[in-house]
C-alpha positions in Angstrom: 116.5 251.1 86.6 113.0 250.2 86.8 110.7 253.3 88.4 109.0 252.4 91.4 105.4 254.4 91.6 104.2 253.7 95.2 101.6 256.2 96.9 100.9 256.7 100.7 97.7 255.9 101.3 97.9 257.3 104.5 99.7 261.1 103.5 98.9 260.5 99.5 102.1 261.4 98.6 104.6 259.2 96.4 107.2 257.4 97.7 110.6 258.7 98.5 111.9 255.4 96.8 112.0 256.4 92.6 113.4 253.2 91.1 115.3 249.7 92.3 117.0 247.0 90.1 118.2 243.5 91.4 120.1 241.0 90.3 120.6 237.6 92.2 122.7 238.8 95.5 122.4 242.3 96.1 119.4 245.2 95.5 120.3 248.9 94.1 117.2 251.6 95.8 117.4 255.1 94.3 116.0 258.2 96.7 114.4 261.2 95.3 117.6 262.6 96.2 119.5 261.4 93.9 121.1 258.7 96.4 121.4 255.1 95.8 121.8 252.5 98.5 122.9 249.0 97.7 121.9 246.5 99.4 123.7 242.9 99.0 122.9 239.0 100.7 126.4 239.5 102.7 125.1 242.8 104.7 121.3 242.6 104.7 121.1 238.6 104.7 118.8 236.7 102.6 115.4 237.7 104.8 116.0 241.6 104.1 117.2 240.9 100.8 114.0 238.5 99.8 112.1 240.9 101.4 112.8 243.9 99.3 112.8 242.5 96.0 109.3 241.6 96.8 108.4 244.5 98.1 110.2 246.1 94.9 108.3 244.3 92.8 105.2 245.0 93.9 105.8 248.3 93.9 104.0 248.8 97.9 105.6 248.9 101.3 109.6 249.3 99.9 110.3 252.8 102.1 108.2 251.6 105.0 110.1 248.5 105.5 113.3 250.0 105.3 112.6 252.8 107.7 111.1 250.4 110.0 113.9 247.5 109.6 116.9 249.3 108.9 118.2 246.6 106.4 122.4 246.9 106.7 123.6 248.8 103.5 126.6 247.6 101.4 127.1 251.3 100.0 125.8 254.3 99.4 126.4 256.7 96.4 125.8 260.5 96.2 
């Protein structure tokens, strides 16, 4: 899983979000909690799904835009 190191620059604090890994259809996001949601092209859809990858990659904006989006999750583990 690659470790995602984004900081609030509002609050300062790090993101909630500790590490994502993709492949072609679908996104896996792991919570400080130990949860991991997975996201997939069939329940998010391919805007969503774009969207966080890129958001992932650039390591900025991945909790925001699924607490302000609510992206459909395919699962959750934990």
């Amino acid at each position: 899983m690659t470790p995602y190191f984004s900081i609030s620059p509002i609050t300062g604090k790090r993101s909630s979000v500790q590490g994502y890994e993709y492949g072609e259809d679908y996104i896996n996001i792991c919570f400080s909690n130990g949860s991991v949601y997975t996201y997939t092209l069939e329940s998010s859809g391919e805007g969503h799904l774009s969207t966080l990858k890129s958001l992932a990659d650039a390591q900025s904006g991945l909790n925001t835009y699924l607490t302000k989006f609510k992206p459909p999750h395919a699962s959750k583990t934990r």
